[in-house]
C-alpha positions, -999 to 999 in steps of 0.1 A, spaced: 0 0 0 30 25 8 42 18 -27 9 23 -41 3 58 -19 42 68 -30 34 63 -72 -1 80 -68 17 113 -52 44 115 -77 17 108 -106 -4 137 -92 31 163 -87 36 158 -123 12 181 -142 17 206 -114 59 204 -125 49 206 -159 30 237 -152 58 252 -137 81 250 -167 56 261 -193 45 299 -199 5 296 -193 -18 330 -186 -15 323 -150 20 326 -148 35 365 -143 53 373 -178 66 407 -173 60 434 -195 77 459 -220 61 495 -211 69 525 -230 67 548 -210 57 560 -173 40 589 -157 62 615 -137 40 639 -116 41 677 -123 54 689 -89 20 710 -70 37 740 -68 58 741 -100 43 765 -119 51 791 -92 78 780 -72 115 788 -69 136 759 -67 166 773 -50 193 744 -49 218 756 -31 199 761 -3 174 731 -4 185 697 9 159 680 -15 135 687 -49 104 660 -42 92 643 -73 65 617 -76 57 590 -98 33 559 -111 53 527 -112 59 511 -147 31 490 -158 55 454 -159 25 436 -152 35 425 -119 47 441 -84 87 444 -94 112 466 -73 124 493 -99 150 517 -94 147 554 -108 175 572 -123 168 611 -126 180 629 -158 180 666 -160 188 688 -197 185 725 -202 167 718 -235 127 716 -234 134 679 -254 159 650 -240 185 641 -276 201 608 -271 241 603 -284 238 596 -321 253 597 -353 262 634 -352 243 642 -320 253 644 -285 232 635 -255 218 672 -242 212 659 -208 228 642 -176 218 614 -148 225 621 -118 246 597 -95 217 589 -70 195 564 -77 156 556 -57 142 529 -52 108 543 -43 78 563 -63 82 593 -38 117 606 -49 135 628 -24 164 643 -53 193 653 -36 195 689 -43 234 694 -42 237 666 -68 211 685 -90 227 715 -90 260 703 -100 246 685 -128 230 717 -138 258 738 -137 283 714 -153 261 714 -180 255 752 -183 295 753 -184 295 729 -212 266 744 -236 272 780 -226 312 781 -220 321 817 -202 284 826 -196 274 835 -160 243 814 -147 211 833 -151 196 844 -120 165 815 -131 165 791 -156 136 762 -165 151 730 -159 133 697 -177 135 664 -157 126 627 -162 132 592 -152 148 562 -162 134 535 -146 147 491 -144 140 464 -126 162 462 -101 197 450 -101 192 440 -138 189 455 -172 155 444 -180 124 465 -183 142 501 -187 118 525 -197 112 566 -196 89 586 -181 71 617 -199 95 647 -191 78 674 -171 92 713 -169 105 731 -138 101 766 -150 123 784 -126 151 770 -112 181 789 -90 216 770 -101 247 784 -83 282 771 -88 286 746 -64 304 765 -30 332 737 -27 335 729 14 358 702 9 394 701 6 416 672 0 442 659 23 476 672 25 489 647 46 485 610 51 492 578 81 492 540 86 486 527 119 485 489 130 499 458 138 527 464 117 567 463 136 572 498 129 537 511 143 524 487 169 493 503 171 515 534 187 528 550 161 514 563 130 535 561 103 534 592 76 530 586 38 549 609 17 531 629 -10 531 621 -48 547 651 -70 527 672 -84 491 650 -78 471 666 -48 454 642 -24 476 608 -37 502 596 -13 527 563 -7 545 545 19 568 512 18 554 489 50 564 462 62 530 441 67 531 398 90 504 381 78 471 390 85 480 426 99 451 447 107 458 483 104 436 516 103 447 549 72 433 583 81 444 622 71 461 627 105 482 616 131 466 598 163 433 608 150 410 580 153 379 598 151 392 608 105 408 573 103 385 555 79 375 518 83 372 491 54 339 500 41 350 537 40 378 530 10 380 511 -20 409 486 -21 418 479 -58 419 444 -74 456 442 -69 454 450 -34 428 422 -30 451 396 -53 482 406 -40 483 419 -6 448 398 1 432 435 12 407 423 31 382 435 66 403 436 94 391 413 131 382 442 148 367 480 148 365 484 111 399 478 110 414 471 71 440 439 69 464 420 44 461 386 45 494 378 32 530 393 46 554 409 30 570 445 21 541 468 4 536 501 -13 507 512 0 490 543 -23 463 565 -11 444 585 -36 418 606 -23 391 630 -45 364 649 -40 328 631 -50 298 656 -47 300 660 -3 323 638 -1 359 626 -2 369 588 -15 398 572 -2 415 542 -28 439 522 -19 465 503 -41 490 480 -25 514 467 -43 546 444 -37 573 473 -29 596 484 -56 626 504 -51 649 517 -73 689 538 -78 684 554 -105 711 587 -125 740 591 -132 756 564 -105 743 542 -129 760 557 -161 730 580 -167 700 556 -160 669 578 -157 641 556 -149 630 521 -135 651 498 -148 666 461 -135 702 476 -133 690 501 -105 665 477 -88 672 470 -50 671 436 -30 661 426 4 687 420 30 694 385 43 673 388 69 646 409 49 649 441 75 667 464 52 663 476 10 702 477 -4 710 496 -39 729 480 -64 764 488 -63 772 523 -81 789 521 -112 800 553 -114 810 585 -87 775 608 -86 750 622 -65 724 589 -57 690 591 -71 666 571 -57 625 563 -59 602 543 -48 577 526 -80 545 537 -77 522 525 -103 514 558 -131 540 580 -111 575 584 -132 605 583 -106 610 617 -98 576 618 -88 582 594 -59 622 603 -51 638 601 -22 674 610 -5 690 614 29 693 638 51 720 630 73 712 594 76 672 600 77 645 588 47 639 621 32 613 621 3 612 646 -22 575 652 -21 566 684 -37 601 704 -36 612 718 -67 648 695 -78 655 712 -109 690 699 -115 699 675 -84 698 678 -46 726 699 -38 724 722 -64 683 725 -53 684 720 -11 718 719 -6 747 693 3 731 676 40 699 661 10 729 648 -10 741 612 -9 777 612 -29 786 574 -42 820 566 -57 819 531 -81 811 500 -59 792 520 -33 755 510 -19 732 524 4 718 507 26 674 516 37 653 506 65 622 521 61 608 507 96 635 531 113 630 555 84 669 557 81 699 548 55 735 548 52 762 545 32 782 513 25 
C-alpha cells in the first residue's frame, strides 16, 4: 500500500511540475512599457527651486506597468533643453543622470547633486556665460527592474520653470597629509607612520610597510586621529590589493587587513565626490629603485637600478654604483615616473622629495646635507621601519 500511496503522489506532482516550466496566462510574464507617468510637482508652476539652499527637490511618480509588483530603481536625468536628444550619429546626448538612484515612487532628489549637474552642464553648452539668476530646468526618469537591465523604460518629461543653479560652493578640501597605523613592527598600534606625498598629484600619497600576515591596520588624514581614520567599508581597495596583498576587513573596529606578509607600497588617492571625499587604496609588492647618473645616466625604473632585500629581509640595499654621482633614488608607484616618488637622505634619515622643486639634483636645489655622494662600488643601505639609510 505504501508503494501504491508513494506512485499516486508522484503521478499527481507531475502536471503541477509541468506547469511550472511552461509559460501559461496564470504565470507573471513581465511586460515591456513604454513609458511611465512622472507627476508635475504641485507647486511648479510658481515656485522657486533654489538648490543651493534646499537639501531635496520632491518628485513623484506611477510605477511602470511590468504587469506585476517588481522593485524598480529610478535614475533622474535633468537637460537644459525643453526635449531630451540621445548620443547619435552626429548628435550628442543634451542631458545628464544624476549619481543617486531611488528605489521608491516618492523621490526625495538630492539637491546638491542637481545642482552640480546643472551647472556642469551650463558650463558645457554656454562656455564663459554667468548662470542666469533663473532658468527652466526639464526632468525625467529612467526607470529598471532592479539589479538588472531588464524593463528600462522613460517617463514623460515634465518642466521646472524656474530654477536657482549656483556654482557649487566647494567645502571640501583634499588631504595634505597621510598615516598607517596597525599591527605592523614599525607602528604597533603606537605610532602612525606618515605617507609621503606624490609630486605634483594633490590628495595621492605612498608608503613602503612592512605588513606579517594578516596585519590589521587603520589609514586616516592625520596623526593619532582615530575619530578621520577610515574603516574598510570607508575605502576602496583595488583588485591588486585584494590579489596581491589579500586587502581584506580587518578582526576588529572596522579595521582594514592584508592577508598575506610581506614589504608593500601602500598608495592612497583621495578626491572629491559631490560632499564627499573617497579614499582608494592600491598595495602593491614594494619596488625600489637607484636610479642617474651612478648608474651611467640611467633615468628611470630599470633592472640595473632595482634594490634587493637583506638576508634577513629588514633592510632595502642599492645596487652597487657604477660610477661616482649624487644617488637618485625612488620608490615605484604605479602611473608615477621616478621623480615623482624620489627620495634622498638627510644626514642618515629617509627624506622624500615630495613636492620640492629639484631642478637639477639635490645639492644644487636643497643643498649638500639632502645629497648622498657614491664613488663606483658603493651602496646604500634603507630601513624604512627606522626610516633611516647609510652608506656602505
Amino acid at each position: 500500500m505504501k508503494k501504491i500511496f508513494s506512485y499516486m503522489l508522484l503521478a499527481l506532482s507531475m502536471p503541477l511540475l509541468a506547469a511550472c516550466d511552461t509559460d501559461t496566462d496564470s504565470n507573471p510574464t513581465l511586460q515591456e512599457p513604454e513609458s511611465f507617468v512622472l507627476n508635475v510637482p504641485p507647486l511648479a508652476a510658481n515656485n522657486v527651486y533654489d538648490l543651493q539652499n534646499a537639501k531635496t527637490v520632491e518628485l513623484t511618480c506611477t510605477q511602470p506597468a511590468y504587469s506585476f509588483p517588481a522593485a524598480t530603481t529610478y535614475t533622474v536625468q535633468a537637460t537644459l533643453d525643453q526635449t531630451f536628444i540621445e548620443d547619435g550619429e552626429g548628435t550628442t546626448a543634451n542631458y545628464v543622470s544624476l549619481p543617486s538612484t531611488y528605489r521608491a515612487a516618492l523621490l526625495q532628489v538630492d539637491a546638491y547633486e542637481l545642482n552640480e549637474a546643472l551647472s556642469g552642464l551650463w558650463d558645457a553648452t554656454h562656455p564663459g556665460e554667468d548662470l542666469p539668476a533663473y532658468m527652466p530646468v526639464t526632468l525625467r526618469l529612467k526607470a529598471n527592474i532592479t539589479d538588472s537591465e531588464r524593463g528600462v523604460c522613460y517617463s514623460n518629461a515634465i518642466v521646472l520653470p524656474k530654477v536657482r543653479v549656483s556654482k557649487p560652493v566647494q567645502l571640501l578640501e583634499l588631504p595634505e597629509s597621510m598615516y598607517i597605523v596597525g599591527s605592523m613592527p614599525a607602528s604597533g598600534w603606537s605610532t602612525w607612520l606618515p605617507f609621503a606625498a606624490v609630486n605634483g598629484t594633490p590628495g595621492m600619497f605612498y608608503a613602503v610597510v612592512y605588513c606579517p600576515a594578516n596585519a590589521n591596520f587603520k589609514i586616516g588624514p592625520a596623526s593619532a586621529d582615530w575619530e578621520q581614520a577610515r574603516t574598510y567599508d570607508q575605502m576602496t581597495f583595488t583588485p591588486e590589493a585584494v590579489s596581491i596583498a589579500g586587502a581584506e576587513p580587518g578582526t576588529d573596529s572596522g579595521n582594514s587587513a592584508v592577508r598575506n606578509a610581506g614589504w608593500y607600497t601602500f598608495v592612497v588617492t583621495t578626491k572629491i565626490v559631490g560632499k564627499e571625499i573617497t579614499y582608494t587604496v592600491d598595495i602593491r609588492e614594494a619596488e625600489l629603485f637607484l636610479i642617474g647618473a651612478t648608474l651611467g645616466g640611467q633615468w628611470d625604473f630599470s633592472d640595473a637600478g632595482r634594490c634587493t632585500l637583506s638576508t634577513d629581509e629588514t633592510e632595502w640595499i642599492t645596487p652597487a654604483a657604477t660610477e661616482a654621482g649624487e644617488a637618485r633614488m625612488s620608490v615605484k608607484v604605479p602611473d608615477a615616473a621616478w621623480w615623482q616618488t624620489e627620495f634622498t637622505l638627510n644626514n642618515g634619515a629617509i627624506f622624500y622629495r615630495e613636492n620640492n622643486n629639484i631642478l637639477n639634483n639635490w645639492e644644487s636645489d636643497l643643498g649638500s646635507a639632502y645629497s648622498v655622494k657614491l664613488t663606483a662600488g658603493q651602496r646604500i643601505r634603507l630601513n624604512f621601519s627606522t626610516g633611516t639609510g647609510v652608506v656602505e
